[in-house]
Structure formats: C-alpha cells, structure tokens
C-alpha positions in Angstrom: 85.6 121.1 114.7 84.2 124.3 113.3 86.0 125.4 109.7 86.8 128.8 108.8 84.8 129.3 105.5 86.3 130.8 103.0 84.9 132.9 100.1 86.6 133.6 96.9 85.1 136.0 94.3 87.1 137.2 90.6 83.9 138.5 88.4 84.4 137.9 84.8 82.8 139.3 81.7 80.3 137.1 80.3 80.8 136.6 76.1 77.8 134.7 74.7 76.2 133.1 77.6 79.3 132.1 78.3 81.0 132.3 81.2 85.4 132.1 82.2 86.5 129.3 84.9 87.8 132.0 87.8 91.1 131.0 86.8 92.9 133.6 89.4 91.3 132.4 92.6 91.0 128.7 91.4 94.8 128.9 91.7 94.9 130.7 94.8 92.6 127.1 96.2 94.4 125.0 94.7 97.2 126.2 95.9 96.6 126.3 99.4 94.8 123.0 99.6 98.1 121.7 98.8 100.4 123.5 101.3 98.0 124.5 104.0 99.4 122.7 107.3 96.4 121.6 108.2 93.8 122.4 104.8 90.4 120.3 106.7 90.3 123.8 108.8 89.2 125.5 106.1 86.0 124.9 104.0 86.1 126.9 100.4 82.7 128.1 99.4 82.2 128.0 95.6 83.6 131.1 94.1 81.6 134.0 92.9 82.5 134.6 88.7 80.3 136.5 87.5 78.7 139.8 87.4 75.8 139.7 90.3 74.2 142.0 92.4 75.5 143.2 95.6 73.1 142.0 97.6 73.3 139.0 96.1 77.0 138.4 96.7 76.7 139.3 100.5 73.9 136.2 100.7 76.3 134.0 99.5 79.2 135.3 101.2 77.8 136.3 104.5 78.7 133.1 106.3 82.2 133.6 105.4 85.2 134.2 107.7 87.5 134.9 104.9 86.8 136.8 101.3 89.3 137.0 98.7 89.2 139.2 96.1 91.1 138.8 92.3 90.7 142.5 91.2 91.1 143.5 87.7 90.3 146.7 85.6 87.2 145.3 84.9 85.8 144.0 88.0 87.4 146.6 90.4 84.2 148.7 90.6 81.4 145.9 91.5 84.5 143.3 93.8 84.5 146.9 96.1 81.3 147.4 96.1 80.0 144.1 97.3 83.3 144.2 99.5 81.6 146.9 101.5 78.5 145.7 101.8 79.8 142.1 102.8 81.6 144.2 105.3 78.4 145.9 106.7 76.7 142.7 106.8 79.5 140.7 108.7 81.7 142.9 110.4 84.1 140.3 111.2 84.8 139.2 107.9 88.3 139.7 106.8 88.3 141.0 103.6 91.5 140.8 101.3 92.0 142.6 97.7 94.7 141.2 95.8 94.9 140.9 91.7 97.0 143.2 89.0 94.9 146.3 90.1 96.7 146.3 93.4 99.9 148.7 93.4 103.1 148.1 94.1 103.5 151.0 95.4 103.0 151.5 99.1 101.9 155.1 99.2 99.4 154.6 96.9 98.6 151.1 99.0 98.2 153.4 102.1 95.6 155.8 99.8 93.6 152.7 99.0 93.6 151.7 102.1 92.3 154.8 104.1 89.4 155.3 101.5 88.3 152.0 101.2 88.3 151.3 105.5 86.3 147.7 104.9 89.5 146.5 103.2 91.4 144.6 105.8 94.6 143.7 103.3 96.0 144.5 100.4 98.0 141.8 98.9 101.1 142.7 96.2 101.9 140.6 93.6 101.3 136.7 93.1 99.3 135.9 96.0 99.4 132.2 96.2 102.2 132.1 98.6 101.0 134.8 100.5 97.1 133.7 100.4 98.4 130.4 102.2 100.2 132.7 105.0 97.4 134.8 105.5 95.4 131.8 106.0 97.9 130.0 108.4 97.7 133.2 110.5 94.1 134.3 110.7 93.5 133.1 114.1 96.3 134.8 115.8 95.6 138.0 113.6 99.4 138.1 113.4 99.8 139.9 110.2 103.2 141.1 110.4 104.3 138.1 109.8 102.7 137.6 106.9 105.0 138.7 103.4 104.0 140.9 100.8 100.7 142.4 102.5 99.6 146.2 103.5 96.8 146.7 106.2 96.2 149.3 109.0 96.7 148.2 112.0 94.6 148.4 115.4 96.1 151.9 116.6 95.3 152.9 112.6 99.3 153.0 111.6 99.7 152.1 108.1 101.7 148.8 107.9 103.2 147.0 105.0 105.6 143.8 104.9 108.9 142.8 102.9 107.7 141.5 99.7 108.7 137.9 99.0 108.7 137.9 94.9 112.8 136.7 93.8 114.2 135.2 91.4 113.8 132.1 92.9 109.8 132.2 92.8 108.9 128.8 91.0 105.0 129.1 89.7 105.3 125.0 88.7 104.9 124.6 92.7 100.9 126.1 92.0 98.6 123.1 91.3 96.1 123.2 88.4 92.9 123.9 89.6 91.6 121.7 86.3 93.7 119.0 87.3 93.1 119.4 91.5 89.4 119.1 91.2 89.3 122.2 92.4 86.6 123.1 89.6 84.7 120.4 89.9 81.9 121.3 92.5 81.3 124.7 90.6 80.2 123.0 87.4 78.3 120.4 89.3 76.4 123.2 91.0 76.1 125.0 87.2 75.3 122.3 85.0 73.8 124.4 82.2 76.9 127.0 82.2 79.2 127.2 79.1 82.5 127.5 80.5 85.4 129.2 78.9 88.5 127.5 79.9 91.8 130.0 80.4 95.6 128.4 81.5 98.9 130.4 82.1 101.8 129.4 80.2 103.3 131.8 81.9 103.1 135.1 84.2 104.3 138.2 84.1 105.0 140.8 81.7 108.1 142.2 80.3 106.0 146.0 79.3 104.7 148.8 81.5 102.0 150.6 79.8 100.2 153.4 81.1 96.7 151.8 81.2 97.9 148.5 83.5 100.1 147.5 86.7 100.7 144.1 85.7 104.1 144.6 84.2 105.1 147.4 86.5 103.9 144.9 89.5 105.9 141.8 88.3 109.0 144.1 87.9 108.9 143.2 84.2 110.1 139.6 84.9 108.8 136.5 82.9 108.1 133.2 85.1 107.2 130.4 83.3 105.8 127.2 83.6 107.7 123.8 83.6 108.2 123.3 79.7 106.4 119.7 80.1 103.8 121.7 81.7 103.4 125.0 79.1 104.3 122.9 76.0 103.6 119.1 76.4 103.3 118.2 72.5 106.7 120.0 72.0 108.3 117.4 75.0 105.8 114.1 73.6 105.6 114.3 70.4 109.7 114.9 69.2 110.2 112.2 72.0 107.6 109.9 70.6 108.6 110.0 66.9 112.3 109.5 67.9 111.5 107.0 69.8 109.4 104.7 67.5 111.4 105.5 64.6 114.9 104.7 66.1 113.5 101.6 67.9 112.0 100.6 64.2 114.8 100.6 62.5 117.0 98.8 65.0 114.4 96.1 64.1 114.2 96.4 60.9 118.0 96.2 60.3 118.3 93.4 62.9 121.1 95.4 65.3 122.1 92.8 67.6 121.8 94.8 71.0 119.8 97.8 71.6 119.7 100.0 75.1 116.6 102.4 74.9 117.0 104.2 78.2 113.8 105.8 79.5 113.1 108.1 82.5 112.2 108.0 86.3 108.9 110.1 84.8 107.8 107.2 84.2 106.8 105.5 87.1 103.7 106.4 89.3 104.7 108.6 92.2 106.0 106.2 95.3 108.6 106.2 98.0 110.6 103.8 96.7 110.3 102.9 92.8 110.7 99.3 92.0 110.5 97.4 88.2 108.1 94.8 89.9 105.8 97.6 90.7 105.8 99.6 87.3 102.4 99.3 85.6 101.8 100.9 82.3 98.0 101.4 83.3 99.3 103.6 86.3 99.4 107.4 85.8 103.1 108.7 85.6 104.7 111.4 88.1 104.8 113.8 85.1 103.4 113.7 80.8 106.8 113.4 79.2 106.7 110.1 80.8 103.8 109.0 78.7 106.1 109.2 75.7 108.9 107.2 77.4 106.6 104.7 77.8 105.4 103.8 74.6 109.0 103.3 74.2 108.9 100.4 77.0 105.8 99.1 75.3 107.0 99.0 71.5 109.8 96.9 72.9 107.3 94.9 74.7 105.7 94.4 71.3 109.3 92.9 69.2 109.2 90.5 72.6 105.8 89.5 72.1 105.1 89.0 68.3 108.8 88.1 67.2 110.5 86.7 70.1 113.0 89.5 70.2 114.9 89.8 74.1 117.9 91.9 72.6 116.4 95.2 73.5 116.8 96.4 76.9 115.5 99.1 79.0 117.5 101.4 81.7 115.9 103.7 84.1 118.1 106.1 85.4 117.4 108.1 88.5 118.2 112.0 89.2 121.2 112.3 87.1 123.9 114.8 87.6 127.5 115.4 86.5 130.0 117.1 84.0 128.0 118.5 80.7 124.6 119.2 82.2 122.2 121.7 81.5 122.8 124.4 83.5 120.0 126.9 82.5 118.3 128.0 85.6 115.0 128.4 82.9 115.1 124.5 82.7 118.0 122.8 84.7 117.0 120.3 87.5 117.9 120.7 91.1 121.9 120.1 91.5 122.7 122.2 88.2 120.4 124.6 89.0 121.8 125.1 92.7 125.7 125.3 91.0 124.5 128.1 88.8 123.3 129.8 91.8 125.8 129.3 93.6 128.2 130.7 90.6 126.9 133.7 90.1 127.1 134.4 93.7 124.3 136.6 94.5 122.2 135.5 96.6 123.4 135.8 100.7 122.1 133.7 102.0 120.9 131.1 99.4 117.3 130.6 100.0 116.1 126.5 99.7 112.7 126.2 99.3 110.6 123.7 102.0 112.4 122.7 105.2 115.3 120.0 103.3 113.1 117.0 104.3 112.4 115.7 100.6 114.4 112.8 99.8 115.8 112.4 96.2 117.4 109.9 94.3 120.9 111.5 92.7 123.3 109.3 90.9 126.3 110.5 89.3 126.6 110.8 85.5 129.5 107.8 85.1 128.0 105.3 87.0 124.5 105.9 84.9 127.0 105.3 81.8 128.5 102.5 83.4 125.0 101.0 84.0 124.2 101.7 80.7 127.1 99.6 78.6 126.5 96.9 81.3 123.2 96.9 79.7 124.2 96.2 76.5 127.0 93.8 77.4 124.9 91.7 79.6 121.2 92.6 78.4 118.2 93.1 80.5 116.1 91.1 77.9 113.1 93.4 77.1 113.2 94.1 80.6 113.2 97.5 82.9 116.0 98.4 85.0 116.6 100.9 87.5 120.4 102.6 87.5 120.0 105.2 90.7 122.2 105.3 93.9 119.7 103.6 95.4 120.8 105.4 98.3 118.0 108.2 99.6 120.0 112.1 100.2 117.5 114.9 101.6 117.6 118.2 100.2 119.2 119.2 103.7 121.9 117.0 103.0 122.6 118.0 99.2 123.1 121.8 100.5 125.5 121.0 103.5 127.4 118.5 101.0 127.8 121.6 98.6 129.0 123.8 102.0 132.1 121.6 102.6 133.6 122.4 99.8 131.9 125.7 98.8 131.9 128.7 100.8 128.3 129.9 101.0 125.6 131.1 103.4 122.3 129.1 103.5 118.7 129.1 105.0 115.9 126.4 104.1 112.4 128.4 103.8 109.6 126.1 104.8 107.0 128.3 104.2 107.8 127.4 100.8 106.5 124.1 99.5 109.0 120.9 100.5 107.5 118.7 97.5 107.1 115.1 97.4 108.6 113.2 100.8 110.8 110.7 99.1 111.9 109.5 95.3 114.1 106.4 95.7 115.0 103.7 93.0 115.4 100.2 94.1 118.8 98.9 92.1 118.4 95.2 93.2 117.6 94.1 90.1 120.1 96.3 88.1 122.7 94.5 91.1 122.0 91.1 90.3 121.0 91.3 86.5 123.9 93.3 84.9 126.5 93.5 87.7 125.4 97.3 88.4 127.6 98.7 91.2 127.9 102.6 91.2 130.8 103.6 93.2 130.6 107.6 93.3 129.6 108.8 96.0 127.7 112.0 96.8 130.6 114.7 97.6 133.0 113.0 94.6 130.2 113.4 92.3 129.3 116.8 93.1 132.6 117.8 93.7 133.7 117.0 90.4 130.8 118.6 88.3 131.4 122.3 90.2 135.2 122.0 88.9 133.7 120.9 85.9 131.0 123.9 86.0 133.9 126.4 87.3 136.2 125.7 84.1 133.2 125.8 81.5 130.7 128.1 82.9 129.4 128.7 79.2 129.3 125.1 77.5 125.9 125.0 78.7 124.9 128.2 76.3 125.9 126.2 73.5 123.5 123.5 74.1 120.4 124.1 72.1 116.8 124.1 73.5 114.7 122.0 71.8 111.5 123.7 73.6 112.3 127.3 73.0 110.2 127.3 69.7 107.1 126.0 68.4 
C-alpha cells in the first residue's frame, strides 16, 4: 500500500552552530503516531529545522502529500515563502499553517487566508488533536468535520470550524517526542549537529502583550503537565528520602511489624498485573514508580543480609473514597469526575476516548482493611496486590455515577481512550492475608459524592507538596 507522506517543517534560529530539536512539530508526530487509527498509512519525512533556502525546502518536500507548518514570529516570513513555492511545485500538496502566529480571530483568519491562496488550512490553537483529524480525513477532503480549522472552500466561501480547546484539554495525553523515538532518525541522518534540547513544562500563557498571540490564542489559560512528568525530582526524591529513612529506622529500632505500601506505578504496563510477574529490571508505567521501588528493594535487602521477614509490602490499585484529592490540577479519574460533576458546568460532560479502557478501582476501606491485614498476618518481605480485582470500563464508571447523579454525558473518541486494561490480580492478597474487599462499585462511589457534597472544601486544605521547588 502507497503512504501518504508527510512533511513537517518549524525553522529555528541557529545559536553557535547549534541547532533546536523542532520541538513543535516533533509533538505534533508523536502525537499522531499514537492515536492515528491506522498510523502505517502515513510515512513522516524528517522535519525541516532550520533556516534553508526555498528551493531547497521544495526538493525535500516535493514528494509530500501533506506539509505542516509550526509558524512563529521568527520563521513566519521564510515557512510562507517556501509554502508557496512547495505549492507551485506540487499543486496537490495540502498545505497547513498552524503555530502561535495563527489568530484566533476568524476575520483576520479569512484575511490570511485570501492573500496567501497556497494555504489550504489554518489551524487555531494546539494543533495536536486537530493535526491527527486532519490527517484521519485527508482522503475524503471532508474538512468540516475537522475542529478548530479555517480554509476556503471549493465554491471559495470562507469556512471555519467550532474550536475544540476546554477545560478539559489534557496535554499529558501528547507523547514525548524524546522519549517516542520520534527524534531519533533526524540525528542519525545529522550526526555532526549540536542539538539544543527544549521541553514544555507547561503551555499557555496567562499575558497578552501587544507584540505576540500566544496568550491571547490560549485564552490566557495555563495547562500543565502531569507533576511526575514537569517535576520528577520534586515526586522521586521527597519519596526516596522518606522512604529510606522511615524504612531505616524501623530497622534500626527493631519495630516488630512494618507495612510499607508502594504503588500500582510500579509495575510494567500489562493487562492484568500480577506479584509473580513484577521484575525490578522492567521499566515502570510511570517515574514516581522508580522511587517506590527502591522501597521494595531496601526491604529486599533487611531480608537478604539479616534475615528480617517482618516488613511487608502492599500494592494498592486505583484508590478512591472519602478524603481524596479533589484538585482537578492533580486529582485522578473518579475525584476528578466528582469535581466536575459538582460544579455543574459542563452539559453534557465530555469523557475523553470511547469508555473502552478498563481500570482497576478499589474503594478506600477495603485498601485499609488490606492494609492492617498486612500487618496482622505479614506478607514476609513479600508484594501484594489490594485492588478489586474486578476490571470496570470507563463506560461503566460514568453510567455508575448517572444512577445516582443527574447528569448529561457523551464519550469523545476522537480523544485518546488510553491504555486498554489495568487490572490487579488479588489471589495472592486472598490466600496470604485473608484479603476480601466487600464494597462494591456504586457503594463506594456513592459514598465519596455524599462525602464530597458535605466537604466540598477539605480538599483546599490539603497541601501540595509539588506546587514549589
């Protein structure tokens, strides 16, 4: 099968002989190779990111059935210009400007549009999501249906589409293009480049100044990053030092029984997560887990140079229940979806992905339950899992919430689903300790929102341990 080629350009300024990773559109790749339908349709040409001629661009480009531009202050002058001639060259080429130069505004989109003709689409604000839809949709030419996009259409009638930025946009759904690979092939092909390496920590910007449209374009909202992801040594290292130190002393002092409980992070990403699978030369589903499990390996140490088996180790799954974190910066899924539902604004309440993903959720008692079974009984230096061990899709969470909450609701599945399934296996935690959890889905959830709905502020008072340096 022929691929679709697809060109990518962001032109950089060069400091030194040195020369930026294309950051922009390395995201906008990354991105789609991860949520494409079908991503083996489309063959990504290595990225143009830095300042070349014209002519030179279209002989790189001129192949391609697909450009994408990342436009910036400036870059805007050269990107048009080898725009147009790319579009004189290959007439067919669909050419899309996107990048904090584009407007928000549609009149001025319209403007653009009518004096630069070889532009096919304007994209408007982050483009990751709509880079992936333009994409899905470039055979059937169908751009209506397509969010966040102006173009001119066939009978020349100025068209622009419902812009898709919310509240609810998540950027820790984008995949590093560092981490992806994505990168790779560009520094093969340039092995005497000096790269200069740039990450977001966050997007967005809370000013509007006169000179740039980048905090009048992301309507003066801040989105940031997963904290494990923006600030990994403030998650490892507080966790590590607690950790060693708490664990340390416990030996030291000789405390008779000792329950360090760790974290689902810590195990490789799988369907089903059992104990007998956990290796601790595996790479875990997310860093903070790295510091959970030198936890579960200092314990393996007492074990192995003093014969100590009075530690043990509980895993607990997607916990939920009364006194969570209910910060939409930093909740997880069910706390987050209670605030949301609180505050009542949304009609209908978007879900992202189509409610396939299947999640472990156990209910705050019965981890605590697990947890002084644990100690009673001991697990003797060895992991246990304390889930439900019963798998609930996303779909199912939502219409568990809708019997006993009046709400309206739509599942978006253009949006990414994530990972198919996360389940704990609680055999062992069954036969070891006696573990038997006994709430079920709708009690558990049912008593956290009346919970939620009588202390909607407790969680303010809870401090957040990553909101400084």
């Amino acid at each position: 099968m022929i691929k679709e080629r697809v060109g990518l350009v962001q032109i950089n300024n060069s400091f030194s002989n040195q020369n930026y990773f294309p950051l922009s559109v390395g995201l906008l790749q990354s991105y789609a190779m991860a949520y494409l339908k079908n991503p083996s349709d489309f063959q990504f040409l290595l990225p143009i990111y830095k300042n070349v001629a014209p002519e030179q661009a279209v002989g790189i480009l001129k192949d391609a059935s697909i450009v994408a531009f990342s436009v910036y202050v400036w870059n805007e002058r050269l990107s048009l210009e080898i725009a147009a001639a790319l579009k004189q060259r290959s007439p067919k080429t669909l050419i899309i400007i996107g990048g904090p130069s584009v407007h928000e505004d549609r009149g001025k989109a319209q403007a653009f549009l009518r004096t630069h003709p070889y532009v096919d689409i304007l994209c408007h604000g982050a483009g990751e999501e709509v880079f992936v839809s333009i994409l899905e949709n470039f055979k059937t030419k169908r751009w209506q249906k397509v969010s966040s996009i102006s173009f001119i259409d066939k009978e020349g009638k100025f068209i622009s589409t419902p812009c898709i930025q919310s509240k609810t946009f998540d950027i820790n759904a984008i995949p590093s293009p560092y981490l992806s690979g994505v990168f790779d092939p560009l520094m093969a092909a340039n092995p005497d480049e000096t790269w200069l390496a740039l990450w977001e920590t966050n997007r967005g910007c809370p000013f509007s100044c006169a000179y740039c449209q980048w905090g009048y374009n992301t309507n003066k909202k801040i989105y940031s990053f997963d904290t494990s992801k923006a600030k990994p040594a403030s998650h490892f290292v507080p966790i590590l030092m607690v950790n060693t130190n708490v664990l340390e002393a416990a030996r030291i002092n000789k405390v008779g029984k000792v329950v360090y409980v760790s974290t689902i992070g810590i195990y490789e990403e799988a369907g089903v997560l059992r104990e007998s699978d956990f290796r601790c030369d595996s790479a875990p589903m997310d860093f903070a887990g790295w510091a959970k499990r030198m936890g579960e390996l200092q314990i393996g140490a007492y074990k192995t140079q003093y014969g100590y088996d009075n530690f043990s180790i509980v895993c607990p799954a997607h916990v939920y229940g009364e006194g969570d974190n209910f910060d939409p910066k930093v909740s997880l899924v069910i706390p987050a979806l209670l605030y949301r539902l609180s505050e009542g604004q949304e009609n209908p309440l978007v879900v992202w992905g189509d409610g396939s993903a299947v999640r472990d959720f156990v209910y705050s008692g019965d981890v605590a339950e697990g947890i002084v079974l644990a100690m009673y009984h001991g697990t003797h230096g060895e992991l246990v899992n304390l889930g439900s061990g019963i798998g609930t899709s996303i779909r199912e969470l939502i219409e568990t919430l809708h019997t006993f909450i009046p709400f309206e609701y739509r599942f978006d599945s253009s949006k990414p689903t994530g990972v198919a399934k996360r389940v704990m296996d609680i055999s062992r935690a069954k036969t070891m300790i006696g573990y038997n959890p006994q709430t079920s889905l709708y009690e558990g959830l049912k008593i956290t929102w009346d919970w939620y709905i009588n202390n909607p502020d407790e969680h303010l008072k809870k401090k957040n341990h990553y909101a400084d340096d």
